[in-house]
GUKEKOL-493459 format. One record per residue (C-alpha): residue number from 1; residue in one letter; x, y, z. Coordinates in steps of 0.1 Angstrom, whole numbers, plus 2048, in hexadecimal, padded with zeros to 3 digits. Layout:
k, r, xx, yy, zz
NUM, a, X, Y, Z
...
***
This chain:
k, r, xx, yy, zz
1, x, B89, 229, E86
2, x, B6A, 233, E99
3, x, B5F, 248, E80
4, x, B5E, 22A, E63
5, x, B56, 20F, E7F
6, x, B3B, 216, E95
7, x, B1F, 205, EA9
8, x, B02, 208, EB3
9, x, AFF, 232, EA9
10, x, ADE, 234, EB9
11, x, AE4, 229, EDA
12, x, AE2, 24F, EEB
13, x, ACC, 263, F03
14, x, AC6, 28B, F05
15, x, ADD, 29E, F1E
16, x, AC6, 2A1, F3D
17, x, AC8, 2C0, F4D
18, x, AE6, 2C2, F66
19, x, ADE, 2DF, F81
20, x, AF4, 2F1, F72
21, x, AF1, 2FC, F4F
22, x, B01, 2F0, F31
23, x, B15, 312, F30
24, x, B1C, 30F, F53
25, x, B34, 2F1, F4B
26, x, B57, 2FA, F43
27, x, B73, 2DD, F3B
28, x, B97, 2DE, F45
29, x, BB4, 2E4, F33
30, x, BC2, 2FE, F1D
31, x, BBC, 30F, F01
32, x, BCF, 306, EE1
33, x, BE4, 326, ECE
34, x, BCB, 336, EBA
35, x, BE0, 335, E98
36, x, BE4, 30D, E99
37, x, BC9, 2FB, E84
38, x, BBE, 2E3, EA2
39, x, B96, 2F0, EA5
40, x, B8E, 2CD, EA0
41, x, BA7, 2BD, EB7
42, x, B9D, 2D7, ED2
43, x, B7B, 2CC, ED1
44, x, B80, 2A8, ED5
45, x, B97, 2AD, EEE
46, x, B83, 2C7, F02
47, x, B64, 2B8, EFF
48, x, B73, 293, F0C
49, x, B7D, 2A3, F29
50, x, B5A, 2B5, F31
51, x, B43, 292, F2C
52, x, B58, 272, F27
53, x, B4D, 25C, F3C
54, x, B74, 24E, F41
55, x, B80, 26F, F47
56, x, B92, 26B, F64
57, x, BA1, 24A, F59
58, x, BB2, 25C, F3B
59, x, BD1, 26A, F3E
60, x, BD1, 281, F20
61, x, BB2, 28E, F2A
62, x, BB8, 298, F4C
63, x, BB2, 2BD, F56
64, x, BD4, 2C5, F5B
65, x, BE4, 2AF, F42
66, x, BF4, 2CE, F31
67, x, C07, 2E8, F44
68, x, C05, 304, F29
69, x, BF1, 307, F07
70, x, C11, 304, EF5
71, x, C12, 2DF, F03
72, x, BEB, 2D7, EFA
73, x, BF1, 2E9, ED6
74, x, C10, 2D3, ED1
75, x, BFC, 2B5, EDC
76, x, BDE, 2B9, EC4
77, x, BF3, 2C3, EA7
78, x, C04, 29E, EA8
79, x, BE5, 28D, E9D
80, x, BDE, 295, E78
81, x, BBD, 285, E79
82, x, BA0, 28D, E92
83, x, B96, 26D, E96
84, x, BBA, 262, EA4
85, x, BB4, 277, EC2
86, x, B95, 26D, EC5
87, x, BA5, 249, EC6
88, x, BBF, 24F, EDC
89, x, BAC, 25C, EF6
90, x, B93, 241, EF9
91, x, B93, 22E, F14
92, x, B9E, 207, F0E
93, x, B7E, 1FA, F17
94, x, B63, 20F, F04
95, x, B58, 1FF, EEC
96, x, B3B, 213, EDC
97, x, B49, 23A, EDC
98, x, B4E, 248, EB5
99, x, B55, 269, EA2
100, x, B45, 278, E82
101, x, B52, 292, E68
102, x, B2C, 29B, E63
103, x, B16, 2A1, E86
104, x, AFC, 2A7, E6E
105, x, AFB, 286, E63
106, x, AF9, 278, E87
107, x, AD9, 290, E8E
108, x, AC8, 281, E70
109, x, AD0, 261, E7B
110, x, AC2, 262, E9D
111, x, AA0, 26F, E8F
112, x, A9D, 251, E7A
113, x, AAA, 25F, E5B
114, x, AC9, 251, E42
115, x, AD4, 24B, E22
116, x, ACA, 226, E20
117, x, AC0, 20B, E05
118, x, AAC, 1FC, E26
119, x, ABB, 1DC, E23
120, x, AC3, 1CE, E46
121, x, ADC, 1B2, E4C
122, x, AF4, 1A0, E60
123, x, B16, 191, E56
124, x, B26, 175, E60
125, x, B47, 165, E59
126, x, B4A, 140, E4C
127, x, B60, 12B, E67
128, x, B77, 122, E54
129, x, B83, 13F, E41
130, x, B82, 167, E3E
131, x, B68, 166, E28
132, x, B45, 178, E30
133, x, B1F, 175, E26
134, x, B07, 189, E2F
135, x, AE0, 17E, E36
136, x, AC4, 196, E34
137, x, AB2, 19C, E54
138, x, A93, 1B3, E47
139, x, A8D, 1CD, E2B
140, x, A86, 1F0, E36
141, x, A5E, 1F7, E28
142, x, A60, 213, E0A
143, x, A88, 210, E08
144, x, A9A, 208, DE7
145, x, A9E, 1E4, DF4
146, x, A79, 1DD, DF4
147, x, A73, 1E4, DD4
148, x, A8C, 1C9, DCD
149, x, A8C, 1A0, DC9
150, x, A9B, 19F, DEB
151, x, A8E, 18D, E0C
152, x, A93, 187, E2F
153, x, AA7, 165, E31
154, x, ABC, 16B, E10
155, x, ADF, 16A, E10
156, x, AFD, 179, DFB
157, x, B22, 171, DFB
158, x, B2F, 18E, DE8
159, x, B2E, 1B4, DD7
160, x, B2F, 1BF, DB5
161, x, B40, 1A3, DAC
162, x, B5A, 19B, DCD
163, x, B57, 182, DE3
164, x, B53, 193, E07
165, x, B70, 18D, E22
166, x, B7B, 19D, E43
167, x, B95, 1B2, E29
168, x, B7B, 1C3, E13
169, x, B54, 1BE, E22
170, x, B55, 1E2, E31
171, x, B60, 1F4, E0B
172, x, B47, 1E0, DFA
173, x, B2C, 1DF, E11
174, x, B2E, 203, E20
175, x, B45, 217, E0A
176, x, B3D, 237, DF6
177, x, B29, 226, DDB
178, x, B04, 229, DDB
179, x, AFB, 212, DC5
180, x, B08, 1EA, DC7
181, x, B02, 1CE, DBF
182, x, AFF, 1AF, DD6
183, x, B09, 18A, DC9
184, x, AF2, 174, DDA
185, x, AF3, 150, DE5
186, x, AE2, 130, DEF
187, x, AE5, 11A, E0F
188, x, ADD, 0F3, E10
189, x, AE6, 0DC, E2A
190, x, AF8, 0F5, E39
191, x, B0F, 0FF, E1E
192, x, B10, 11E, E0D
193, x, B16, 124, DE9
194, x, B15, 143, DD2
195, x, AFC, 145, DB8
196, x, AF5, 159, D99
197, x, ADE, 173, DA4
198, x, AE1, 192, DAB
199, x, AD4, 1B1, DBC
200, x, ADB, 1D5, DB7
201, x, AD4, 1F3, DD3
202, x, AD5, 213, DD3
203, x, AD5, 229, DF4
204, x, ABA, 245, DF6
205, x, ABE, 263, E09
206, x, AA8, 26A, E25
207, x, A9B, 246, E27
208, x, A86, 249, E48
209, x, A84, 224, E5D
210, x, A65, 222, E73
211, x, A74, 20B, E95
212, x, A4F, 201, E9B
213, x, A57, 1E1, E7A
214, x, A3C, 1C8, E87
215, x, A1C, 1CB, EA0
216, x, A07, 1AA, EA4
217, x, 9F4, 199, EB9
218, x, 9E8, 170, EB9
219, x, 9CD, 15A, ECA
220, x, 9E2, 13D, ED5
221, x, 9CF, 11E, EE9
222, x, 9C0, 13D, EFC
223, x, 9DA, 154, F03
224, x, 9DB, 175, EF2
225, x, 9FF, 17E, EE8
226, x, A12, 19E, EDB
227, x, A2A, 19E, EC5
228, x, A3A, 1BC, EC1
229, x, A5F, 1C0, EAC
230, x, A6E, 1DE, EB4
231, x, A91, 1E8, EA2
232, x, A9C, 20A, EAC
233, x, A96, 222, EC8
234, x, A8F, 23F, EB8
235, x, A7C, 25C, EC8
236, x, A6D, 267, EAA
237, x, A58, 248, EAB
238, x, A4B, 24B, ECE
239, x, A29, 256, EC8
240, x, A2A, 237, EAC
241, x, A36, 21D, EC5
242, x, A19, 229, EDF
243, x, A00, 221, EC4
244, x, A10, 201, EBE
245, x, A06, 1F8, EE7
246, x, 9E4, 207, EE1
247, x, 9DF, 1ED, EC2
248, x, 9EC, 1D1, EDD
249, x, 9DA, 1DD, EF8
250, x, 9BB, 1E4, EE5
251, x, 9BC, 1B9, ED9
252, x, 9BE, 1AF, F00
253, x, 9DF, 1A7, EFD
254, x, 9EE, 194, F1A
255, x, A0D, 189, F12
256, x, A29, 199, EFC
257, x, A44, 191, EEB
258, x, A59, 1AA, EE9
259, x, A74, 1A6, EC6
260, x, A96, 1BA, ECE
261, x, AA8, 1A0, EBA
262, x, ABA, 1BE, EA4
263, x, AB4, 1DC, EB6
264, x, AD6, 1ED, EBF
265, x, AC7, 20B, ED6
266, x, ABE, 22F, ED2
267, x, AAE, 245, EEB
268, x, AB1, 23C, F0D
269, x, A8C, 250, F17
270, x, A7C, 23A, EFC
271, x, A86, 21D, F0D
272, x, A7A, 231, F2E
273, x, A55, 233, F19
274, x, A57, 20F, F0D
275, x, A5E, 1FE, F2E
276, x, A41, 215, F3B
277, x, A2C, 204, F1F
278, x, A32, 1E4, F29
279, x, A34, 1E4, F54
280, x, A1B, 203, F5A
281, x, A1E, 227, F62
282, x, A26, 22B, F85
283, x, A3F, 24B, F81
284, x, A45, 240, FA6
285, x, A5A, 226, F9B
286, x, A7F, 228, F91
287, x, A88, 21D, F72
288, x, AAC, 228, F6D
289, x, AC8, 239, F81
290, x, AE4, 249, F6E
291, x, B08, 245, F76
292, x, B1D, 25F, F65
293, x, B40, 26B, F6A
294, x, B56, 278, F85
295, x, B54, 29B, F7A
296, x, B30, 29C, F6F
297, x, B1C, 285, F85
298, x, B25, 2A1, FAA
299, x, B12, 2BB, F90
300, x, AEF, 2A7, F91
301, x, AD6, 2A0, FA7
302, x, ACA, 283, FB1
303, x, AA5, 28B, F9D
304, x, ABC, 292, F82
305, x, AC8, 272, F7F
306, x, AAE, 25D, F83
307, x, A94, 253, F6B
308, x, A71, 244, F72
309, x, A56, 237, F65
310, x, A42, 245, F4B
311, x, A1A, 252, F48
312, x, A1C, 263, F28
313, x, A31, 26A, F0B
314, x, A45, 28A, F05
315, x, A29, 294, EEE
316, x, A0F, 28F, F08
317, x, 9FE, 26E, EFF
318, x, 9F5, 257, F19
319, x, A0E, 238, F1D
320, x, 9FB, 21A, F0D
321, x, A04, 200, F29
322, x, 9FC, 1DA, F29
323, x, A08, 1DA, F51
324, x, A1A, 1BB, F4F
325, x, A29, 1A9, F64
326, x, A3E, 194, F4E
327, x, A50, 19C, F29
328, x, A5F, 185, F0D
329, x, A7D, 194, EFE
330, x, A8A, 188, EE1
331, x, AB2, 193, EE5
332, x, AD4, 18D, ECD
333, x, AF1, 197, ECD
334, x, AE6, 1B5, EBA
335, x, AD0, 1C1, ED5
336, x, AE1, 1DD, EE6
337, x, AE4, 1FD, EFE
338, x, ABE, 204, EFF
339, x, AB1, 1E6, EF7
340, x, AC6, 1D8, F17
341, x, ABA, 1F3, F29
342, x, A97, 1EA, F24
343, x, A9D, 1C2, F32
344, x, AB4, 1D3, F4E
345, x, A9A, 1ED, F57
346, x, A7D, 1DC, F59
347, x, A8E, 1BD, F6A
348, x, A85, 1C5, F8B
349, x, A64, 1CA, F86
350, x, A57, 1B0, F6B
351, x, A64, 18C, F66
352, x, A7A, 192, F40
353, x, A7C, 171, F30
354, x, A9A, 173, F16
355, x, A97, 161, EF9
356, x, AB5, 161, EE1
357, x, AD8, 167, EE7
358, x, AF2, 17C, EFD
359, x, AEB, 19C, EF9
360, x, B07, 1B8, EEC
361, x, B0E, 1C7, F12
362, x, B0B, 1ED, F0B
363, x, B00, 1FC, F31
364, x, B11, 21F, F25
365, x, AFD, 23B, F1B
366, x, B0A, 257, F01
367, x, B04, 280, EFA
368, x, B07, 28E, EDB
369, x, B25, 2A7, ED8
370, x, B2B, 2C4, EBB
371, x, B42, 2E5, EBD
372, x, B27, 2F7, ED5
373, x, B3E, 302, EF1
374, x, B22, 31E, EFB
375, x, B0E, 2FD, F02
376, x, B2C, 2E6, F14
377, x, B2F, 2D9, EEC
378, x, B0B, 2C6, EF4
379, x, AF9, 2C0, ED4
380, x, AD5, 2DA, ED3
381, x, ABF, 2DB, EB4
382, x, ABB, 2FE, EC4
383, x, AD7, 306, EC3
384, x, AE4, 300, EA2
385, x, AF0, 31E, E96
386, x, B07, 322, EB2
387, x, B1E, 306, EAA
388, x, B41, 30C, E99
389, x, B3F, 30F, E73
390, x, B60, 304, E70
391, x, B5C, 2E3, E81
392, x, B41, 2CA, E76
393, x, B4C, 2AD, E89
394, x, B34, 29E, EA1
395, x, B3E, 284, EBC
396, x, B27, 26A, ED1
397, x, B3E, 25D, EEF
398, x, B2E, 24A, F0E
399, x, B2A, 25F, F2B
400, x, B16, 249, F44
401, x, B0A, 227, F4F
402, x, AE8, 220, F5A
403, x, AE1, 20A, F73
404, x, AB6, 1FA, F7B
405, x, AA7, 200, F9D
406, x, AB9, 1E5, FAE
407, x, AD8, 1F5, FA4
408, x, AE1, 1DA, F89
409, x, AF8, 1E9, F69
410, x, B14, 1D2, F67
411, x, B0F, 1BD, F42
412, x, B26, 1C6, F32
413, x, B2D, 1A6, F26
414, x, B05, 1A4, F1D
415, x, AE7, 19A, F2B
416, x, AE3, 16F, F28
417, x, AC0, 162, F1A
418, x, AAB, 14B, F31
419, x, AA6, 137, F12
420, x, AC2, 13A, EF8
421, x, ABC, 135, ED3
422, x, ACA, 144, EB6
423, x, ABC, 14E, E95
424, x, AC4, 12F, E77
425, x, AD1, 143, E5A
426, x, AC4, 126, E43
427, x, AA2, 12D, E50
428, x, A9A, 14C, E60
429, x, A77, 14E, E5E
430, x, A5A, 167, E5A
431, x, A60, 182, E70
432, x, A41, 186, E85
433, x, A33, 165, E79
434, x, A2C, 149, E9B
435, x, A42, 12E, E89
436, x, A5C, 146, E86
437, x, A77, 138, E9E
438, x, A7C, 150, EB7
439, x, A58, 15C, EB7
440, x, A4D, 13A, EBB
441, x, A63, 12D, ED5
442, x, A56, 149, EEA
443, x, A32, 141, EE4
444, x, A3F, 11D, EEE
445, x, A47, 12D, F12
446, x, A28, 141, F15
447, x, A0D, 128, F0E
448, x, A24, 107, F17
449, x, A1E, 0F3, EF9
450, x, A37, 0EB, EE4
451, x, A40, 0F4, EBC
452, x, A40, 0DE, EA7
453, x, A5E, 0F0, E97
454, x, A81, 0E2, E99
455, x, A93, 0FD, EAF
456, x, AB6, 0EB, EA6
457, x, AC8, 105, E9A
458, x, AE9, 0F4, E83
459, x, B07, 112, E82
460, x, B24, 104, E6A
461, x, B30, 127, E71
462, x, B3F, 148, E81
463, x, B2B, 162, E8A
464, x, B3D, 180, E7F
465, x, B25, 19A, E8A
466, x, B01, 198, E91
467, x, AFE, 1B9, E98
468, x, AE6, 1D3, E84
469, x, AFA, 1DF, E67
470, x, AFC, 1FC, E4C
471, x, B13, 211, E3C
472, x, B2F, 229, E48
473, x, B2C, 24D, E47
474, x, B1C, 24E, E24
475, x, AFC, 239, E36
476, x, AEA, 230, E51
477, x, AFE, 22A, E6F
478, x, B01, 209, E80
479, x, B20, 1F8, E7C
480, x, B32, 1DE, E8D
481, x, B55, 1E3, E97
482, x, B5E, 1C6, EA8
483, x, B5B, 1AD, E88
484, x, B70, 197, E95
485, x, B5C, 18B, EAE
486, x, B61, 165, EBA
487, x, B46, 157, EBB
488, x, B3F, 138, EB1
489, x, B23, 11C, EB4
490, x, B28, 0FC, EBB
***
């Protein structure tokens, strides 16, 4: 269910501005008999066929799929759950579209804001059974987790007393509880084993996550190196991420390392500013051209569907650029949508060294969508008090592919490192620390000396996900759906 299942929330842009307005955009169909209890229904269906982005490829959402509105009532009234419309008009091959009962909670998201314990973590299943672990990736500053006995690097094997498996990780780990309790575990010579200790969280409301985690910069045999990690593309944090390049900037920073290892997306113009920050300013230059659907892409221009370059921020400050001519990307599997978009953007302009593994393959963009028909059902803060009390559901479906200046946007099955290496669960490191793996192979390629660390990584098992991960509706929103993902190292 896309609702309970969803990945990579964040990974959206604002509408831009077709040359017609929103109003101005009708979609096809009927309308359902008044006296039927299908207002729901009748959004997702109507709004699908305005944006989708596989519209036209979608039988049950064609314009003139229904002859009468007794046909498209007696359609919507067969599915007695919104979300299995919303599933049965999806297109097989999207991957990333989701519903919500509560657009609200989708707003709050995108600024930045959940209800969180800030504990951040991957799962992955053991190879030879169903059974899960989990392993801390960071702690979120001033969340419940960081006030806790709780690391990067640790691991735990169960919840509240259960043993996690592919059956019952998602109830345990992201059900309606706010407080739990993880069982945590030890790893030696590769083997894991369940301990005795234990940690208890409890989510907090309005737990704000600044993306900007870690800004650094080293003198290495005489090369000056960034490092910057970077974990959500969030607008809010614009202003926070320009500073960030000032900082570099500021230290004569001439390299950077760039850490996307477990950032899933967000705004596509932040990526616009943050690829400005590295390359340069030249609003001259292309970065992105949008592809959208049959019906919407005749209804733009060709300005408004390009995006270049950036000189300043949407508040006004001057882009802090390090004009460089070449970036060191540290990329997972969990690095999606934007993140992708900033390698695939700035490829044509700046030699992107990728360090890490296959990326997830997300070139779609998404809108928000609410019960706003006055507005073509496009999500406005503005415009609030216009949407339909009596519907609260919120939808995110891809409407668009965006493709660089040379007109590359086909990876969807991921972008490939230059240099592959994936993270050791028995020894993940110091995150921003230059003997932490990653970090220090990519110092390795910038100043050509070798580490002396052992880059061997040893994987006795499946990864089951190594995508970010939270809650479900009751939390913040990044969620893997495809857990059965198989992948395995060799």
């Amino acid at each position: 269910m896309k609702k309970l299942l969803w990945l990579f929330l964040s990974t959206t842009i604002l509408f831009v501005n077709c040359k017609k307005n929103d109003d101005d955009l009708d979609p096809g169909g009927q309308d359902p008999d008044p006296t039927a209890d299908v207002v729901v229904e009748d959004f997702i269906w109507k709004a699908l066929n305005l944006w989708y982005f596989w519209q036209d490829e979608v039988t049950d959402l064609g314009d003139n799929r229904f002859a009468t509105s007794a046909t498209y009532t007696t359609y919507l009234e067969q599915f007695s759950n919104p979300e299995d419309l919303f599933d049965e008009v999806l297109f097989n091959e999207d991957r990333f579209s989701f519903i919500i009962d509560d657009y609200e909670e989708l707003v709050r998201a995108f600024a930045g804001i959940s209800k969180s314990d800030g504990l951040e973590f991957g799962l992955v299943q053991f190879s030879d059974s169903d059974d899960v672990f989990g392993y801390v990736r960071y702690i979120v500053p001033n969340s419940d987790a960081s006030t806790k006995d709780i690391a990067r690097g640790d691991l735990f094997t169960g919840v509240d007393g259960q043993t996690l498996n592919l059956n019952n990780y998602s109830q345990l780990l992201f059900g309606d509880n706010d407080t739990y309790t993880l069982n945590m575990a030890d790893i030696t010579n590769d083997v894991i084993t369940p301990n005795s200790e234990e940690v208890t969280l409890t989510k907090q409301e309005g737990l704000v996550e600044n993306p900007v985690f870690i800004t650094n910069s080293f003198d290495i045999n005489g090369n000056k190196i960034g490092y910057l990690m970077y974990n959500r593309f969030t607008s809010n944090f614009d202003e926070e991420l320009n500073d960030a390049f000032g900082q570099l900037k500021a230290a004569g920073v001439t390299s950077l390392v760039l850490d996307m290892r477990y950032n899933p997306g967000g705004s596509v113009n932040t990526s616009r500013l943050l690829a400005s920050m590295i390359r340069g300013t030249n609003t001259n230059d292309l970065y992105i051209r949008q592809r959208w659907s049959s019906k919407i892409q005749p209804q733009l221009s060709a300005e408004q569907l390009e995006d270049y370059f950036a000189s300043a921020t949407g508040d006004g400050s001057p882009i802090q650029t390090l004009n460089l001519n070449t970036v060191y990307v540290l990329a997972t599997n969990s690095s999606a949508s934007a993140s992708e978009l900033v390698m695939n953007g700035l490829a044509p302009y700046v030699n992107v060294v990728h360090i890490g593994e296959t990326t997830r393959g997300k070139n779609e963009f998404s809108i928000t969508l609410v019960d706003i028909p006055d507005n073509s059902y496009v999500y406005n803060s503005s415009k609030e008090n216009q949407i339909n009390t009596e519907n609260s559901w919120g939808m995110q479906p891809l409407v668009g592919r965006n493709e660089n200046a040379d007109g590359f946007f086909d990876y969807t099955a991921g972008l490939t490192p230059n240099i592959e290496l994936r993270e050791d669960f028995g020894n993940l490191g110091i995150l921003g620390d230059v003997n932490e793996p990653l970090l220090a192979r990519a110092i390795q390629e910038i100043t050509g000396i070798a580490s002396k660390r052992d880059f061997t990584v040893r994987m006795p098992i499946k990864v089951l996900t190594s995508s970010k991960m939270h809650t479900t509706t009751k939390d913040n929103m990044y969620l893997d759906k495809e857990l059965n993902l198989d992948i395995n190292f060799q």
